[in-house]
C-alpha positions in Angstrom: -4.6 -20.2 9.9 -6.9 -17.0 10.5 -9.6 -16.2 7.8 -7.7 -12.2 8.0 -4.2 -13.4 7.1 -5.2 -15.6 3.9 -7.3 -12.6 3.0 -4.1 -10.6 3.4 -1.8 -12.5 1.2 -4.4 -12.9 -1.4 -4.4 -9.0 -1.3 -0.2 -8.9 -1.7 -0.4 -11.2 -4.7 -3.2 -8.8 -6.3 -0.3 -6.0 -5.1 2.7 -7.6 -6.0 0.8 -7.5 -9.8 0.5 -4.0 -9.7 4.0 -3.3 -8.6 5.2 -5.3 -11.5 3.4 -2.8 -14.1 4.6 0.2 -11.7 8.0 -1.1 -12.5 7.7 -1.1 -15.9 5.8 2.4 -16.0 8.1 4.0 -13.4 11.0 3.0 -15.1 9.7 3.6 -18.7 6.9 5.6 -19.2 5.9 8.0 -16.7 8.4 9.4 -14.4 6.6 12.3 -12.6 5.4 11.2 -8.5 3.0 14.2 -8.8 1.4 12.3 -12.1 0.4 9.1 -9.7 -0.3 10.8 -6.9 -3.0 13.1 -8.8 -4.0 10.2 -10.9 -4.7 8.1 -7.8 -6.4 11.0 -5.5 -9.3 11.7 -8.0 -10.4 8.1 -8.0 -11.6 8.4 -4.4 -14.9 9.9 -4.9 -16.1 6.2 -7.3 -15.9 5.0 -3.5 -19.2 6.7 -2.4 -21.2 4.2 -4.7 -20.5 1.8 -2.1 -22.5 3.6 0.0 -25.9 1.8 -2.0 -25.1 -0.9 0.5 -24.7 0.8 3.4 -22.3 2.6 5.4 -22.6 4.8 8.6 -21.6 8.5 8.6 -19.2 8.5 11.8 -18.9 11.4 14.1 -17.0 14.4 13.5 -13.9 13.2 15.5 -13.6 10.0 13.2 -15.1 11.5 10.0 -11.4 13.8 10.0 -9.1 11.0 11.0 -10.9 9.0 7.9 -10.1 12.1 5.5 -6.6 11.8 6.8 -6.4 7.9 6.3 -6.8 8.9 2.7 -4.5 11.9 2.1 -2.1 10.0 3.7 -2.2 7.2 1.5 -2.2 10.6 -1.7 0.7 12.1 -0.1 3.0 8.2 0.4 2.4 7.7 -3.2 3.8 11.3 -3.9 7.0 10.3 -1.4 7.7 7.0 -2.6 7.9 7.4 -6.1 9.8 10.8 -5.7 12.1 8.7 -3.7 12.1 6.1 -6.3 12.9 8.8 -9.0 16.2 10.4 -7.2 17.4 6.6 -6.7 15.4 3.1 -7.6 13.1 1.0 -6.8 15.0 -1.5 -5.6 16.4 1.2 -2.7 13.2 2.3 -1.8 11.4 -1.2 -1.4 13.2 -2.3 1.3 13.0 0.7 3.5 9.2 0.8 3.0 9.5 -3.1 3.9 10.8 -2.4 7.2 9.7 0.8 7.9 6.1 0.2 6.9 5.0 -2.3 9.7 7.5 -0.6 12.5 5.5 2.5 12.3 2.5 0.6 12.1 3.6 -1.2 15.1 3.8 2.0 16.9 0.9 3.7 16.2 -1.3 1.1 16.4 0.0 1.3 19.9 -0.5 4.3 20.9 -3.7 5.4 18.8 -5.6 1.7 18.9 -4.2 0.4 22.1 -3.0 -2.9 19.9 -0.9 -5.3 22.0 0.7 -8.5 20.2 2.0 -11.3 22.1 5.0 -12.2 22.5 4.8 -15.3 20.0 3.1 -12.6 17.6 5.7 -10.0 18.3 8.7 -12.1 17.4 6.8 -13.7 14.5 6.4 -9.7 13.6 9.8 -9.5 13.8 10.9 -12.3 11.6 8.3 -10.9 8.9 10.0 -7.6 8.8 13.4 -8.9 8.5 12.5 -11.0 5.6 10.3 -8.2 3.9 13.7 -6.2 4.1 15.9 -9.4 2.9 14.0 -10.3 -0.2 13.6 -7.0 -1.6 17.4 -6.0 -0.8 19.4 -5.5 -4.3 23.1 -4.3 -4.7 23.5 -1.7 -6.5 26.8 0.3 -7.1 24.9 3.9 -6.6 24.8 5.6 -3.4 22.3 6.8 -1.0 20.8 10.3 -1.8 19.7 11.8 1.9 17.1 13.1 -0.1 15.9 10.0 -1.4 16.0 8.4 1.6 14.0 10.5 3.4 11.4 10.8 1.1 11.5 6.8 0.9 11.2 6.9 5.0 8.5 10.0 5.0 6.7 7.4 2.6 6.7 4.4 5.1 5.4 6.6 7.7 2.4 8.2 5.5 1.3 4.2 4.5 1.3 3.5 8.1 -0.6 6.4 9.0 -3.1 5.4 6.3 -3.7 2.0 7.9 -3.8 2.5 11.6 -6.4 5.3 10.9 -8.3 3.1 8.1 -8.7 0.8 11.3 -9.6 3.7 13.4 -12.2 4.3 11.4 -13.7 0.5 11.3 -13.2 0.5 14.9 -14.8 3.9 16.2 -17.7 4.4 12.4 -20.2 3.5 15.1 -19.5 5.8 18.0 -21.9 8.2 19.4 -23.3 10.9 17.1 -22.7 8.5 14.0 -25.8 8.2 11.2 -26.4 4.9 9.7 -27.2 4.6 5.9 -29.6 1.7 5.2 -29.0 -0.3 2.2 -30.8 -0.8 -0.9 -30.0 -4.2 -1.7 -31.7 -7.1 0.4 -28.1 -8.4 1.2 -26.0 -7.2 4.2 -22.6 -5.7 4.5 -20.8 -4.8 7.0 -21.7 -1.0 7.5 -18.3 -0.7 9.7 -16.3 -2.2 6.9 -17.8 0.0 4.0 -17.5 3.4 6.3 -13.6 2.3 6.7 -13.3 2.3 2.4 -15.7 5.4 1.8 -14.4 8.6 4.1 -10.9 7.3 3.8 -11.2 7.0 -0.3 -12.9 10.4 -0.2 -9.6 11.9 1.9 -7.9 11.3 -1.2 -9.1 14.7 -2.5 -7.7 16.9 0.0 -4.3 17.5 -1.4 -5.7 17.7 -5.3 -6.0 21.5 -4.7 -2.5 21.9 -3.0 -1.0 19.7 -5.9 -2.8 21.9 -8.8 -1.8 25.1 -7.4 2.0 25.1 -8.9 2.0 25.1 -12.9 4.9 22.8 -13.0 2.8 20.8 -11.1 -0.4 20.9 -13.9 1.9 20.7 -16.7 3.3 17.4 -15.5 -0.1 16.0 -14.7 -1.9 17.1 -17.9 1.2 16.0 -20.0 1.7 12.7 -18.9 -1.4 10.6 -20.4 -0.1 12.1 -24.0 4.0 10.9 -23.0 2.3 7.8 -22.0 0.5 6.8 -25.1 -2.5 5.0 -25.1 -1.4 1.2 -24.6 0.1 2.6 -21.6 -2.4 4.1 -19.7 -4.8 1.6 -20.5 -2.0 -0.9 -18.4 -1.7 2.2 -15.9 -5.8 2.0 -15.7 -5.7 -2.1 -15.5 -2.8 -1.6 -12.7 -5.2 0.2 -10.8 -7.7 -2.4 -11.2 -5.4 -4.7 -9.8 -4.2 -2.5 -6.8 -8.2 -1.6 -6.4 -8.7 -5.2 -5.7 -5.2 -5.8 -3.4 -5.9 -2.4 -1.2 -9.7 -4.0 -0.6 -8.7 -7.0 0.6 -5.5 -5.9 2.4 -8.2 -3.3 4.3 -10.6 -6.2 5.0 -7.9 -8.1 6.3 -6.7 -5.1 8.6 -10.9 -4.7 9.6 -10.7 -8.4 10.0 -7.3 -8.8 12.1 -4.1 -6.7 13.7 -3.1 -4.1 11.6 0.3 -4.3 12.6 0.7 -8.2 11.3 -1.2 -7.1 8.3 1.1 -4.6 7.5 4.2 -7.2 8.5 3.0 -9.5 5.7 3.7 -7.3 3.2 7.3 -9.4 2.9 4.8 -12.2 1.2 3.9 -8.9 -1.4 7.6 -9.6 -2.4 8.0 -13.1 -2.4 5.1 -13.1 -5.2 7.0 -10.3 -6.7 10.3 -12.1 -6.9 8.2 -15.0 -8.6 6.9 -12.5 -11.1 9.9 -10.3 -12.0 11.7 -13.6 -12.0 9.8 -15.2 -14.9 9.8 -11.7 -16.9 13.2 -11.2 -17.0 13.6 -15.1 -17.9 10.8 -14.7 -20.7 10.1 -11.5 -21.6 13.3 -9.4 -20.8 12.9 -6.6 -22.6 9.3 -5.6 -21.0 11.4 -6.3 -17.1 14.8 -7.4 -16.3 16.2 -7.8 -13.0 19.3 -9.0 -12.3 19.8 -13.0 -11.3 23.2 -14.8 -9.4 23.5 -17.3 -6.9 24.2 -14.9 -4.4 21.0 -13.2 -5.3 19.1 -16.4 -5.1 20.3 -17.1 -1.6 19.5 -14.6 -0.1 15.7 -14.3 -1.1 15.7 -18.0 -0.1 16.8 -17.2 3.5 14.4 -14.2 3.0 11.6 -16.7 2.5 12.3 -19.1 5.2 12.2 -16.2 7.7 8.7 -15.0 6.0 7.9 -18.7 6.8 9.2 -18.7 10.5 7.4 -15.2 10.8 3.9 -16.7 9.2 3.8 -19.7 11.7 4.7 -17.5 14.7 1.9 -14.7 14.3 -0.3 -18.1 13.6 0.4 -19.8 16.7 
């Protein structure tokens, strides 16, 4: 098995973590997207310190698609946890797990030029039908249009985010970039470091857009004291988590296709079925999710297609 795709699922099991504290946050504690998004966005300036080991400053063309790899990723968060607000999480999850790795499919096409084979492609396939199976839930409520196109403009911003994170690997050391040397003895790759800085720093650009509506501030400013302290401290470790899952899923999309990357996210919720599983089992009044045999069988046959999928885009 590729180096890029174990590096990948280690990243979804760092993410599937963080999702599990989202859950409980989302659910319980804070319940305003704008909060995250914010929250998030003005983390992406810690990123330039890993410019001490090196990094290029790419020309102007792929200096802007890296800001927009990162306001992207600010603007998802905003759409998916709206979405997740007007309906739940377990409505939005498997849009975003189908959704995500089509669009990546297709822009990765036309902006990288990315071809899969045709082993690969139906291995893709299989991935994204079991990413949709296993995080399928029942639920008696309705669709809100609303909802689901928030949850669908969220899928599309994520892809965005990660076909022009690889851009930016691909294309940091065009003509007219500047190369930073490092101050450390040790080498790192200066593509892979460019790809984490100017798209980290993109999260800033729509602070200023967010903070200009007072409903907007009040929300923002509010929610640490709504939250307590216990609770952003596990907001703050989430990130760590997600920090950790987001560097590894990038080195994996540096490393490999960006479109199977992206299609292994159904592994993300195989490791989260596992978690919420032994929560609810254990500890049901911090997560509870709802557990029958019909449930049971169909993450099962979820899991067997992730399998099919895994050994296909292996092959």
């Amino acid at each position: 098995m590729p180096t890029w795709i174990l590096v990948a699922l280690l990243g979804y099991l760092f993410l599937a973590v963080t999702g599990v504290t989202d859950k409980f946050l989302v659910s319980k504690v804070v319940r305003a997207p704008v909060a995250y998004a914010f929250y998030t966005a003005i983390t992406g300036p810690f990123s330039l310190v890993l410019l001490l080991f090196g990094g290029v400053v790419p020309n102007l063309p792929t200096f802007l698609i890296a800001l927009a790899a990162g306001a992207s990723m600010i603007v998802g968060i905003y759409f998916s946890y709206s979405a997740i607000g007007k309906t739940s999480v377990s409505r939005v999850v498997p849009i975003q797990g189908g959704l995500v790795p089509m669009f990546s499919f297709i822009l990765a096409y036309l902006v990288l030029g990315e071809r899969l084979t045709i082993t690969q492609t139906s291995g893709f396939l299989f991935l994204v039908l079991g990413a949709v199976m296993i995080s399928f839930r029942k639920e008696d409520q309705g669709w809100k249009n609303e909802a689901l196109f928030h949850a669908a403009l969220s899928a599309l911003f994520f892809a965005t985010t990660s076909v022009f994170t690889k851009y930016t690997f691909v294309h940091s050391n065009d003509a007219g970039s500047m190369v930073i040397r490092s101050l450390f003895p040790f080498h790192i790759s200066a593509s892979f470091i460019t790809g984490l800085v100017w798209p980290s720093l993109g999260f800033l650009l729509p602070v200023l857009p967010i903070l200009a509506f007072k409903q907007n501030r009040t929300k923002i400013f509010s929610a640490p004291k709504e939250a307590g302290v216990r609770n952003v401290a596990l907001y703050y470790t989430s990130r760590g988590f997600g920090t950790t899952g987001g560097f590894l899923q990038k080195y994996a999309v540096f490393l490999g296709s960006v479109s199977v990357v992206n299609a292994l996210q159904g592994m993300q919720f195989v490791f989260l079925l596992a978690l919420t599983t032994w929560f609810s089992l254990y500890y049901p009044r911090v997560l509870k999710e709802r557990i029958n045999l019909e449930t049971i069988a169909l993450k099962l046959s979820a899991i067997v297609f992730i399998s099919i999928g895994l050994f296909l885009i292996t092959k």
